[in-house]
VEXFI-416912 format. One record per atom (N, C-alpha, C, CB): residue in three letters; x, y, z. Coordinates in steps of 0.05 Angstrom, whole numbers, plus 5000, padded with zeros to 4 digits. Glycine has a CB too. Layout:
N
AlaXYZ...
! end
This chain:
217
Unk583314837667Unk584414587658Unk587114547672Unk584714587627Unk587314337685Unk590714217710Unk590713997681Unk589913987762Unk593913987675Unk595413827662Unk598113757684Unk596113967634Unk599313587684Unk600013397704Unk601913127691Unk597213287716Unk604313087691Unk605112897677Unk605412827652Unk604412777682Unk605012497638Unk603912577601Unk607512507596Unk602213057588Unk606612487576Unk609212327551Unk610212587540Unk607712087518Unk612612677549Unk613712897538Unk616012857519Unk614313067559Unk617113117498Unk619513077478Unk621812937488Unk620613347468Unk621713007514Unk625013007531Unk624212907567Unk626913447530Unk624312627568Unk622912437585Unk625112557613Unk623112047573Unk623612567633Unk625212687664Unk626912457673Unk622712777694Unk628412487681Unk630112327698Unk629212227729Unk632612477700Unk627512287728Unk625412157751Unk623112157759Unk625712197768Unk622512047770Unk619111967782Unk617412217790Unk619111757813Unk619212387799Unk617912647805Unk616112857786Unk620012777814Unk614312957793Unk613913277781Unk613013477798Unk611813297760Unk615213637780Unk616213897802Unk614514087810Unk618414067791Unk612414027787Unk610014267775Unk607814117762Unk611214507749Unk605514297763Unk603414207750Unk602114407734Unk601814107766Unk600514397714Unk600014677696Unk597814727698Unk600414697668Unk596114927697Unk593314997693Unk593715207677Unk591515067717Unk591015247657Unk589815407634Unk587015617640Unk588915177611Unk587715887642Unk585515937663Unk583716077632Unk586516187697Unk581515857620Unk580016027596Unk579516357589Unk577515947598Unk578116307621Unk577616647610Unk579816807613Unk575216817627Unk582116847616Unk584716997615Unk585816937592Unk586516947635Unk585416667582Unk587516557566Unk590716487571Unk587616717548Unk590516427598Unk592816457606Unk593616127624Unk592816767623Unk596716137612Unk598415817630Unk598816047659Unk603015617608Unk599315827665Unk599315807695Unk601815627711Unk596615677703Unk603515527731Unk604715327735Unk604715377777Unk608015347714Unk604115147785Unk604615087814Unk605714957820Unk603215027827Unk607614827847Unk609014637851Unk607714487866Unk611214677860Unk609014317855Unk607514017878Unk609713917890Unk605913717861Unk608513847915Unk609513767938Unk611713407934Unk606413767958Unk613413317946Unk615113137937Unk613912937930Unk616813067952Unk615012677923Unk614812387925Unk611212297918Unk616012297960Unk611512497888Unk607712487881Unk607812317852Unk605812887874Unk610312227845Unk610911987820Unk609411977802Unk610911717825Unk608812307797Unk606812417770Unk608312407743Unk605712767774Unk610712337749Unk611612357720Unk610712067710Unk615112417716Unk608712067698Unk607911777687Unk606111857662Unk606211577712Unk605711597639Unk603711697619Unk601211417619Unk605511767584Unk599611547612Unk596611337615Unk595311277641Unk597111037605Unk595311487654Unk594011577678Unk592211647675Unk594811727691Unk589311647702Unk586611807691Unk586211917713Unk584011647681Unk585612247715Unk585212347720Unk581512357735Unk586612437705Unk580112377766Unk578012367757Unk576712707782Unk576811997759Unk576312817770Unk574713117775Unk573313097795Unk572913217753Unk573713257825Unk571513257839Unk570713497845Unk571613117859Unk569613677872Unk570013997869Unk572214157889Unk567114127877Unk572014367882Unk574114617890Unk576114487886Unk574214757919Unk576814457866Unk580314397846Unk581414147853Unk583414627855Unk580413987856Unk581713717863Unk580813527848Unk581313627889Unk582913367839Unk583313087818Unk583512907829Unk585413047799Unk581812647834Unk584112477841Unk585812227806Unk582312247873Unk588512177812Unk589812097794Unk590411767801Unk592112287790Unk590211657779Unk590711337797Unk591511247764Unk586911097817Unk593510997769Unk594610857749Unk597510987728Unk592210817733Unk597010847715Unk599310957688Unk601510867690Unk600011247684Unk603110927674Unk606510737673Unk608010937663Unk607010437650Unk611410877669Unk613311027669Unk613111127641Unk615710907678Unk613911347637Unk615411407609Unk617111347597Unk616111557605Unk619411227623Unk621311087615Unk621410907639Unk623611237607Unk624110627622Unk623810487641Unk625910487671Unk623910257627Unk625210427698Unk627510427708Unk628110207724Unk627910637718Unk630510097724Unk631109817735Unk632709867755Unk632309627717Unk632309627767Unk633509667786Unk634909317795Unk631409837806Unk636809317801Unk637908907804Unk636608767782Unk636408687838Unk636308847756Unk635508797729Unk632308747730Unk637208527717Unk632408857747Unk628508877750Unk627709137746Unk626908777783Unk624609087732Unk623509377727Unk621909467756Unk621209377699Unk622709777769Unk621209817800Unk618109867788Unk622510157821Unk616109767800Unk613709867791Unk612710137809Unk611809617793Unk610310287798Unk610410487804Unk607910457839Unk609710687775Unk607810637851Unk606410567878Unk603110517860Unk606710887907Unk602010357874Unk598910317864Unk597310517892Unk597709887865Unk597710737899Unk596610947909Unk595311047894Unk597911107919Unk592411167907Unk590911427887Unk592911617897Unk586911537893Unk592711807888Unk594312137886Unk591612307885Unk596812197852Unk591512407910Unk589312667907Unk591412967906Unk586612667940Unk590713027879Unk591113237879Unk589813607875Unk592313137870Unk591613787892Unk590014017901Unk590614257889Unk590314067929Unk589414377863Unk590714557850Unk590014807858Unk590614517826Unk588614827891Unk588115057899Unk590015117920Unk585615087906Unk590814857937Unk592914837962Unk594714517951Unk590714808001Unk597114697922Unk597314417924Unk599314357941Unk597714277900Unk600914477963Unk601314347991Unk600714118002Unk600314468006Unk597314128001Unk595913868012Unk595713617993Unk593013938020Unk596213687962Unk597313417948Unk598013167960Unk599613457936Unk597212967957Unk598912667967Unk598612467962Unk598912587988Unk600212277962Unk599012037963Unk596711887986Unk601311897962Unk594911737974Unk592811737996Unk592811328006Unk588811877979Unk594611388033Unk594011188036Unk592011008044Unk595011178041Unk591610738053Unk589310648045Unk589210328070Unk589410618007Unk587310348084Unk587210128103Unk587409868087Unk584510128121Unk585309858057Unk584909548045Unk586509528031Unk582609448030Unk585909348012Unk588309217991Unk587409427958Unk587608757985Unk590509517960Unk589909667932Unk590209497909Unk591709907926Unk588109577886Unk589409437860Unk591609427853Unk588809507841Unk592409237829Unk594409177813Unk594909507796Unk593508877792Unk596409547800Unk597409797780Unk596009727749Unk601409797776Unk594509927734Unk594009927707Unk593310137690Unk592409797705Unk594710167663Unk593910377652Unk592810387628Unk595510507651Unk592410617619Unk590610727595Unk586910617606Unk592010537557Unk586510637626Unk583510457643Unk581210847634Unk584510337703Unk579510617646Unk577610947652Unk577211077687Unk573710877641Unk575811247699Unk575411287727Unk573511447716Unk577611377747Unk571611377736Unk568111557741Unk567211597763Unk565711427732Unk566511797771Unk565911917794Unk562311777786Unk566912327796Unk561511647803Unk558111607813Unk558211657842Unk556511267808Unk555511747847Unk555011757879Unk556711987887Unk555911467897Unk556912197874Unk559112357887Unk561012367896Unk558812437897Unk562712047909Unk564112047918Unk565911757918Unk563112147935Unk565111577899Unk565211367888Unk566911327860Unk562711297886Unk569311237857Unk570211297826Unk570910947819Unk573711577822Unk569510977797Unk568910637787Unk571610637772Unk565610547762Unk572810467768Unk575510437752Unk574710147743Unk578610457771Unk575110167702Unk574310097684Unk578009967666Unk572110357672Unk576909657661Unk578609597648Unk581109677642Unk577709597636Unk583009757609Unk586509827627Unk587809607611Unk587009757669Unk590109597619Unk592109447612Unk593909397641Unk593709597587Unk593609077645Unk595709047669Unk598609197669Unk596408737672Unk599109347696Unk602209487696Unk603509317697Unk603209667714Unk603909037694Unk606408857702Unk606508697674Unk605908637731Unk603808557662Unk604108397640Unk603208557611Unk602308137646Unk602608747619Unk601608897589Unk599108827580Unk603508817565Unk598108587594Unk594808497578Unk592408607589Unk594008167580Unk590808627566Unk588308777572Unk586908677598Unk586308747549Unk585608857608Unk584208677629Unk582108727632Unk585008657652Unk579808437644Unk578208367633Unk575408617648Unk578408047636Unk574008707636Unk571408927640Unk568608807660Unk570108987605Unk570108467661Unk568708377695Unk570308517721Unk569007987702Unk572308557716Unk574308677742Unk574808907748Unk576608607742Unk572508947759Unk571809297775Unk573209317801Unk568209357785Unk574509517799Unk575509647829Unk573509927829Unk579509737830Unk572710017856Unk572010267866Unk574110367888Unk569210247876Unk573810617882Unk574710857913Unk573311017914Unk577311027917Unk572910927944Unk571811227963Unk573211427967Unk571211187991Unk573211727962Unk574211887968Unk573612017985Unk574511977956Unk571211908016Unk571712068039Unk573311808047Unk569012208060Unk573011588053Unk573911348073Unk576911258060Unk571311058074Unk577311328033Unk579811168027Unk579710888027Unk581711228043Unk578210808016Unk578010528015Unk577210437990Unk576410428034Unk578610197982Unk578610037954Unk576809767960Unk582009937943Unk574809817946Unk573609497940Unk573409407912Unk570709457951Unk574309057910Unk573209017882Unk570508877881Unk575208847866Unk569809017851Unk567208847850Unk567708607820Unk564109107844Unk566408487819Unk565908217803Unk563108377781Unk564607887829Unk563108497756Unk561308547745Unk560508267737Unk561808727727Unk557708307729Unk556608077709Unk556708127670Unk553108047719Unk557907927657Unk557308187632Unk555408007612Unk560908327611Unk555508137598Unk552608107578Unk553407817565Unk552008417549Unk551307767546Unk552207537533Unk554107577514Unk550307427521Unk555107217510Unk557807197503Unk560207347510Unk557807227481Unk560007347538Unk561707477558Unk562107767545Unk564707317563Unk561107967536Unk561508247538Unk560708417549Unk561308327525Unk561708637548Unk564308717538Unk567208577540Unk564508947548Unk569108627515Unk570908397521Unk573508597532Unk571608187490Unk574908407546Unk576808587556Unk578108827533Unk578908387568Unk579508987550Unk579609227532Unk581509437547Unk576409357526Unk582909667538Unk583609907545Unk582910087523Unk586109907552Unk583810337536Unk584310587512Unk581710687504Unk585710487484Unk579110547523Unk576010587509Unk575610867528Unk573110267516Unk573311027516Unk572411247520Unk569611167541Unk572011397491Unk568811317564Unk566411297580Unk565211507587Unk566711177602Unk563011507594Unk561511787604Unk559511687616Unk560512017582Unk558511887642Unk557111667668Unk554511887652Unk558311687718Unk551711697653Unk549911777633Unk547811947664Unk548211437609Unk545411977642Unk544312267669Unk543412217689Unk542012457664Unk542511857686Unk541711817707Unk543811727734Unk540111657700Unk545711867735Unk547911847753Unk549311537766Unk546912017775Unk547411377747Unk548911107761Unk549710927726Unk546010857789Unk549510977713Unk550010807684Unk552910937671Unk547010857658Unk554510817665Unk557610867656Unk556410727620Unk560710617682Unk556910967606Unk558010827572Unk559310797574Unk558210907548Unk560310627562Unk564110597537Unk563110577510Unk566610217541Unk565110707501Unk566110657473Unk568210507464Unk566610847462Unk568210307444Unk570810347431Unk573910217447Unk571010677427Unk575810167442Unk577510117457Unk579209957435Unk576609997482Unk581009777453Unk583409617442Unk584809437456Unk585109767433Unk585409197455Unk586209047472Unk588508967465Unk584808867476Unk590509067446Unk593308987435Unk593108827410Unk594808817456Unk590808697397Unk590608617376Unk588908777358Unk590008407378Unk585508837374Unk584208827362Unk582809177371Unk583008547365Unk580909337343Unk580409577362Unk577209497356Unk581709947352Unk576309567385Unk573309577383Unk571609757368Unk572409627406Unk569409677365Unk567009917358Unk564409867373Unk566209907324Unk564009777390Unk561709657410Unk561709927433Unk562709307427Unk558209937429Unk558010107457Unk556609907483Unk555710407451Unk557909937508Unk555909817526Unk555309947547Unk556509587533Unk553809847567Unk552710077593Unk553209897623Unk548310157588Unk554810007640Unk554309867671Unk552610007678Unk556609867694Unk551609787696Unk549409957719Unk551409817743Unk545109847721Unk551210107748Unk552810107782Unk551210017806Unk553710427792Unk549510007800Unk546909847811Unk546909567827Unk545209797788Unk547209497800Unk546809147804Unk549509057796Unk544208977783Unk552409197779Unk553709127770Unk553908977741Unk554209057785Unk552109107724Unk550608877701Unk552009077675Unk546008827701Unk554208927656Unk553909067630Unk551608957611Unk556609057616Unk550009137595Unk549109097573Unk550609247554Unk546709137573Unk550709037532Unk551409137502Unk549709217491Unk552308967483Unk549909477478Unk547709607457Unk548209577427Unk547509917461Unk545309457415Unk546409487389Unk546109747374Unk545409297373Unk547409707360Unk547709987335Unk548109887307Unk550710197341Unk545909997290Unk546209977267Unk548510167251Unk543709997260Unk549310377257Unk551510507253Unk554510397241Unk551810587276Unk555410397218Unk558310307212Unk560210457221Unk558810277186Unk560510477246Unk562610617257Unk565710497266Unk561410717279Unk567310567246Unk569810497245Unk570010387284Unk572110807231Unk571410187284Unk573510237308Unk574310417318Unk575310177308Unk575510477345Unk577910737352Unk578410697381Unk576711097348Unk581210657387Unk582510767414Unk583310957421Unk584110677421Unk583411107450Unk584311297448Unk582911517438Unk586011247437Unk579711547445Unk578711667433Unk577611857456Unk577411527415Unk577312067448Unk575912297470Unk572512357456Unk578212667469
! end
């Protein structure tokens, strides 16, 4: 388990982190590595997304605190961050020939296709509003490249925009669930399914009275 950033007691005085932690189970034991400069991990509502031999890549999230600058707030770089908890030396920011997204946090990221990570809804980093679950970005993690896609969504436009919702890419390696979520007013209880396919959400019904919940694992 690599922990990385996150909303701490006593917020850093800068963009940096110096270190990153891992939990090695079968030892039972913390761990700490350094990471390499100018990797602006100190941030909270970031997602982390798992690929192999120790590498994350990290995209999104917002300061812990704020910092201004000519009475403006600096926003944080909209770079993925691949990071290497076997050589984290090779840590970096990954730059990128196309146009990166708008910075956003508390979103989801899913690895399909092995090498493909779908990025799901969020909260805009500049206005705070939910954003809407038609507005898919992907990255490639051999080519480095960002494309958006235009989902289609189910009737009565759902899923409705949202953050803070829970996902899991189902067995057949191309369908993304969500659960649940929150858009600053309201908390969901709706499950629905992309197909990475065609780009199509369906809403599932459920007879189930299952409370709402954001923020849910």
């Amino acid at each position: 388990m690599i922990i990385v950033g996150g909303l701490m007691p006593t917020n850093s005085t800068t963009d940096e982190a110096d270190v990153a932690y891992s939990y090695d189970c079968d030892l039972g034991r913390w761990n700490t590595f350094s990471l390499p400069p100018k990797n602006y991990l100190n941030r909270q509502g970031a997602f982390a997304t798992i690929v192999t031999d120790g590498v994350a890549y990290i995209w999104g999230g917002k300061r812990s605190r704020v910092q201004k600058f000519n009475n403006t707030v600096e926003q944080l770089p909209s770079s993925m961050y691949r990071l290497d908890s076997l050589y984290p030396a090779n840590s970096t920011l990954l730059q990128s020939s196309s146009l990166s997204p708008p910075l956003r946090y508390s979103h989801t990221q899913t690895l399909v296709n092995q090498n493909v990570i779908v990025i799901l809804g969020g909260f805009d980093g500049s206005t705070g509003s939910p954003i809407s679950m038609q507005d898919i970005w992907t990255f490639n993690t051999l080519t480095h490249h960002w494309t958006q896609v235009m989902a289609t969504l189910d009737k009565e436009n759902k899923p409705a925009n949202r953050s803070s919702h829970s996902e899991v890419l189902m067995s057949d390696g191309v369908s993304i669930l969500i659960y649940g979520g929150y858009d600053g007013y309201h908390v969901f209880n709706d499950v629905a399914v992309l197909d990475t396919r065609t780009w199509t959400w369906t809403v599932k019904n459920t007879n189930a009275a299952v409370q709402g919940r954001a923020d849910v694992s």
